[in-house]
N, C-alpha and C positions, 0 to 999 in steps of 0.2 A: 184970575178967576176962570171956572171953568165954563165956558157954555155947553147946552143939556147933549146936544148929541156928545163930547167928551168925554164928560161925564158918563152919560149911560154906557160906553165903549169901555170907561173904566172899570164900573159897577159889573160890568157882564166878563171882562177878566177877571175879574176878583174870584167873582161867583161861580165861574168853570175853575179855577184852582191851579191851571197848566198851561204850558205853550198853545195858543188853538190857531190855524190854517187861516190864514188871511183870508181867503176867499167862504170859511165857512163862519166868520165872524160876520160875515154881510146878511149867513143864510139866518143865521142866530138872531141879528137885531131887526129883521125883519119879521122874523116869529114871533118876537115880543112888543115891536112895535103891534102887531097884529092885537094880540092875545090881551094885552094892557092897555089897549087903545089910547097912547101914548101918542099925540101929534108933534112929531119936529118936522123942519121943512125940508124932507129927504124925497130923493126921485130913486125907484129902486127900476131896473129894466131888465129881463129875462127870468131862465129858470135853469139855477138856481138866483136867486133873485142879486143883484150887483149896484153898486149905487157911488157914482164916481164922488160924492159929496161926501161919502163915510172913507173911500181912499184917500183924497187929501185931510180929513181928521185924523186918521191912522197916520200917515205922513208928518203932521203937526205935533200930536204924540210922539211921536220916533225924535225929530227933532228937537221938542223941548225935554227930551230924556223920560219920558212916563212911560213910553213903552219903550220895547226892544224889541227888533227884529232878531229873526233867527233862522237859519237854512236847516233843514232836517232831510235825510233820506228820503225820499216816496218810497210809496208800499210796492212800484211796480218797476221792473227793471229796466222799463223807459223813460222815467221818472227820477232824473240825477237828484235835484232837491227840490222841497216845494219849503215856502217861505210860509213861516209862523210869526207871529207877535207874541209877545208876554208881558202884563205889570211887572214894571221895575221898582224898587223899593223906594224911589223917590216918588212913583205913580200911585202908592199904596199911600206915602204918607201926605200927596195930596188931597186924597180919595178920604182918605181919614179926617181931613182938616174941614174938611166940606161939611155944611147939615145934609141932613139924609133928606130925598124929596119925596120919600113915600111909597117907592115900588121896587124898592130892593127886595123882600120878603118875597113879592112875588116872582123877580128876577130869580134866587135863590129857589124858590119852589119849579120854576121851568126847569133849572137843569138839575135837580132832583132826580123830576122823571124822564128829561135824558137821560140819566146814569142808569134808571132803571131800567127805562126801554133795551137799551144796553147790555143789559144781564139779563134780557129777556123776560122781565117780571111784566105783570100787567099793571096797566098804570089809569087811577081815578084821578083826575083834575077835580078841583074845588075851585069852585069859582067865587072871585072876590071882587066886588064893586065898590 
């Protein structure tokens, strides 16, 4: 069984769709921890925000196969590889086995308007309680 911070680490791969940067999966579930006021018992420290309790989740994923690590180029030529995570198709079909706990919808609508921020659209939040 999964417990919630796994879980939500799943839920938010799923919902971005693609490899995403280790270190900006910290910046992510801290935004949503924010925005959905969603209490797990995470210590986040600095800016961009880091949270040594979401690296060993990530690590525990990686190990029971739900994620996968992945080295990818950096954008800068100092920058040999920077390490990504990705749902693996056994992390989807856990993900899948699970009941839903109710703020996937909104998961799904934050990185909406990332993608739009992204293409430079203007972006209205809806606030849901």
């Amino acid at each position: 069984m999964l417990d919630d911070t796994s879980y939500l680490l799943l839920v938010i791969l799923k919902c971005y769709g693609r490899p995403m940067e280790r270190l900006t999966l910290h910046r992510h579930l801290y935004r949503i921890l924010e925005r959905t006021g969603l209490k797990l018992d995470l210590k986040f420290y600095g800016k961009p925000p880091f949270s040594p309790q979401v690296e060993e989740k990530v690590e525990e994923l990686i190990n029971k196969g739900l994620l996968k690590r992945l080295y990818m180029v950096g954008p800068l030529y100092t920058e040999l590889y920077r390490e990504y995570v990705r749902l693996t198709e056994k992390g989807r079909e856990v993900l899948d086995s699970v009941s839903p706990k109710g703020f996937e919808e909104e998961i799904e609508q934050y990185f909406e308007e990332v993608r739009a921020k992204s293409r430079g659209e203007k972006v209205e939040r809806s606030v849901q309680h």
